[in-house]
N, C-alpha and C positions, 0 to 999 in steps of 0.2 A: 285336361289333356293327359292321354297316359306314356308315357316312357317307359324303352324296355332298356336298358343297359347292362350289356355283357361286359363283364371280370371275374375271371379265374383267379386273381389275387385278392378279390373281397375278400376282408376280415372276418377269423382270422385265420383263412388259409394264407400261407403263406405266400409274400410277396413285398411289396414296396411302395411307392408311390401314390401309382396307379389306384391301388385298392384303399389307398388315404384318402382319394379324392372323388374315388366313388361312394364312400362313407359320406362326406359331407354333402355332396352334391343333391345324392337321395334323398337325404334326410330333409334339409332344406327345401327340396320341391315338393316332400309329401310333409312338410311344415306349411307350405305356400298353399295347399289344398291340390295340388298336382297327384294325381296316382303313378308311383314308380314298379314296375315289375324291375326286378335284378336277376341276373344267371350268373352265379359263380362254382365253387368247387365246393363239394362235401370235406369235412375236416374235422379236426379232433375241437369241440366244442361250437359246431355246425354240424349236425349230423342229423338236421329234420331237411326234409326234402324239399317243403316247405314251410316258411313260415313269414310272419304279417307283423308288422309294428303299426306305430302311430295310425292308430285306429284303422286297422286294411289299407290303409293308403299308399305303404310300401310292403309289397312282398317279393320275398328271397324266394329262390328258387336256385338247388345245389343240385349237380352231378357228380357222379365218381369221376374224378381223372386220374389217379394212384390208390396204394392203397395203405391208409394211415392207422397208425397206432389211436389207439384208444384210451380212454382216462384208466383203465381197467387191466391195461397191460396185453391188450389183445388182438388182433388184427381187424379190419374190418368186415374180410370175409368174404370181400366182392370182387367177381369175374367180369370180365367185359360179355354181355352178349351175342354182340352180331360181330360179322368177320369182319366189317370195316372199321370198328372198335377196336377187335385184336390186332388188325391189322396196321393201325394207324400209331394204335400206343406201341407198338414192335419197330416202329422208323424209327430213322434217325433224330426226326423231330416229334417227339410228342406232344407238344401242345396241339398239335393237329387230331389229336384223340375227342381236345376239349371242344376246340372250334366243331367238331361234326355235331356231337351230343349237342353242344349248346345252340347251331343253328337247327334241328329239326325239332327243339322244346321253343325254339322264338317261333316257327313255322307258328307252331300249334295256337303259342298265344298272339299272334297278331289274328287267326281268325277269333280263336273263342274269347277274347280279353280287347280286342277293335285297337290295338295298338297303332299311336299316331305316329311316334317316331321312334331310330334306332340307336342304338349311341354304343363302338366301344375303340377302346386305343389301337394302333395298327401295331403297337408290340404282340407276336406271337399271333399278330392277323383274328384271332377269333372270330372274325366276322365273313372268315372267307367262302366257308360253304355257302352259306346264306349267299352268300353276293352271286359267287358262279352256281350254284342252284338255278337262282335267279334271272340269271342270265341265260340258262339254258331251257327255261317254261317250267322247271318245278318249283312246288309250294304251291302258297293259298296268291291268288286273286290279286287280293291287296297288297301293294307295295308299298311298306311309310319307307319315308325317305332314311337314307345309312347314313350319318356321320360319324365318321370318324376321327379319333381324338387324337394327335399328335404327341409324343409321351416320350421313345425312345427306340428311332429304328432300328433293327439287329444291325443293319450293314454299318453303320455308324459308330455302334458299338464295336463292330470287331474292327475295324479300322481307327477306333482311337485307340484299342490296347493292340495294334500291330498281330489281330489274330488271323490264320486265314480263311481268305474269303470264300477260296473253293470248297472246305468243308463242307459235309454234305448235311449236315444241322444249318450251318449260318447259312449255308446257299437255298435250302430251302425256305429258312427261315426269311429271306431275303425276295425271293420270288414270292411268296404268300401276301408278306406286309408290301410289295409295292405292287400288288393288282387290287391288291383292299385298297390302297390309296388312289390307286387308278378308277376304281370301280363306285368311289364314292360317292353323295350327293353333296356332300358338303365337309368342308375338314376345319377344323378346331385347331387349338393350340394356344398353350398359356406362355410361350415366349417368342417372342418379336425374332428375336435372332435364330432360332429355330423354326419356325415359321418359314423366314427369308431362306435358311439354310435349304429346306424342300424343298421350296419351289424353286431354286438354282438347280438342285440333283435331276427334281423329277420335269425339270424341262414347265414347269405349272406357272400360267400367267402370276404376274405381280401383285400382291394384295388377294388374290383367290382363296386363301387362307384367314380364317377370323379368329383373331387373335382374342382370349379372354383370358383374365389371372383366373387361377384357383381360388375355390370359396376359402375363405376362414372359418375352419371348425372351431370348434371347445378343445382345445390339446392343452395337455403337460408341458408344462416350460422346461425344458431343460436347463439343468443346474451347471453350468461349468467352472472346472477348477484355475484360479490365476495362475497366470504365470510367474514360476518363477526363479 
């Protein structure tokens, strides 16, 4: 089977969770003999455009989203090309810069790479052109099915830290992740209570949502100090 999974927070561009758990997940299905394609972000110590691990089995695949300092002390050098590039990193919300590049590099590999399915979190939507593309007749032919992974919706967030909603970052932000959830074939989620919590918001039948924990990588134990 081959999987395509978009994160802009794969390691080790900057980010959190998200790109800890697309580490393992990859790794482990192109352990399992699975072929993963990945689209994340170019960064200081990712800077090949692509490249292959565990014998081809997974391959990275990076875009420009900003532009990062280098081991060398130097910029990277790079312009956005097309106007909805410049146009998109000039919003209020830029992650909408990554989501375009990264849906018309999936377009490409689900024809040339026969990709079966799509996988990414609905933090920051990445998967939204792809979907309203899709929904509108553009792209290739084949449509493997979208899941999407349940992680950390913005409106949640700004509503636990008391931010506002109307902001025109969180409100876009807001509008993106909930038609990628709307628009999805299937949605994920590694907690029962967060699970429950969407499908209360987004009006989504009961149990619609399949719950699974996150894999257990190889991590570093954290050392902590007693108290005292």
């Amino acid at each position: 089977m081959k999987h395509l999974i978009i994160c802009r927070e794969y390691p080790p561009a900057p980010g959190g969770g998200i790109g800890t758990y697309v580490v393992h997940i990859s790794r482990l299905l192109a352990e399992s003999g699975e072929t993963v394609h990945v689209i994340g972000q170019l960064w200081e110590g990712a800077e090949k455009k692509v490249e292959e691990k565990y014998h081809g089995r997974l391959i990275i695949h990076r875009v420009h989203f900003e532009d990062w300092p280098t081991s060398v002390d130097r910029k990277s050098g790079y312009s956005f090309i097309s106007w909805e590039e410049k146009g998109l990193f000039g919003s209020r919300f830029r992650p909408q810069c990554f989501s375009w590049q990264a849906s018309l590099l999936a377009e490409n590999l689900v024809e040339q790479e026969g990709i079966d399915i799509i996988e990414a979190q609905e933090y920051e939507a990445p998967l939204y052109y792809l979907q309203l593309r899709r929904a509108l007749g553009f792209g290739p032919k084949r449509c493997p099915p979208c899941v999407v992974h349940l992680h950390s919706p913005s409106e949640f967030i700004a509503r636990h830290n008391d931010w506002d909603i109307s902001l025109p970052d969180i409100l876009t932000a807001k509008r993106l992740e909930d038609y990628s959830i709307a628009a999805s074939d299937a949605l994920l989620c590694p907690s029962r209570y967060l699970a429950r919590q969407v499908e209360t918001w987004h009006g989504l039948q009961e149990g619609s949502i399949f719950v699974i924990p996150y894999p257990m990588g190889d991590c570093l134990t954290l050392k902590k100090k007693k108290n005292t």
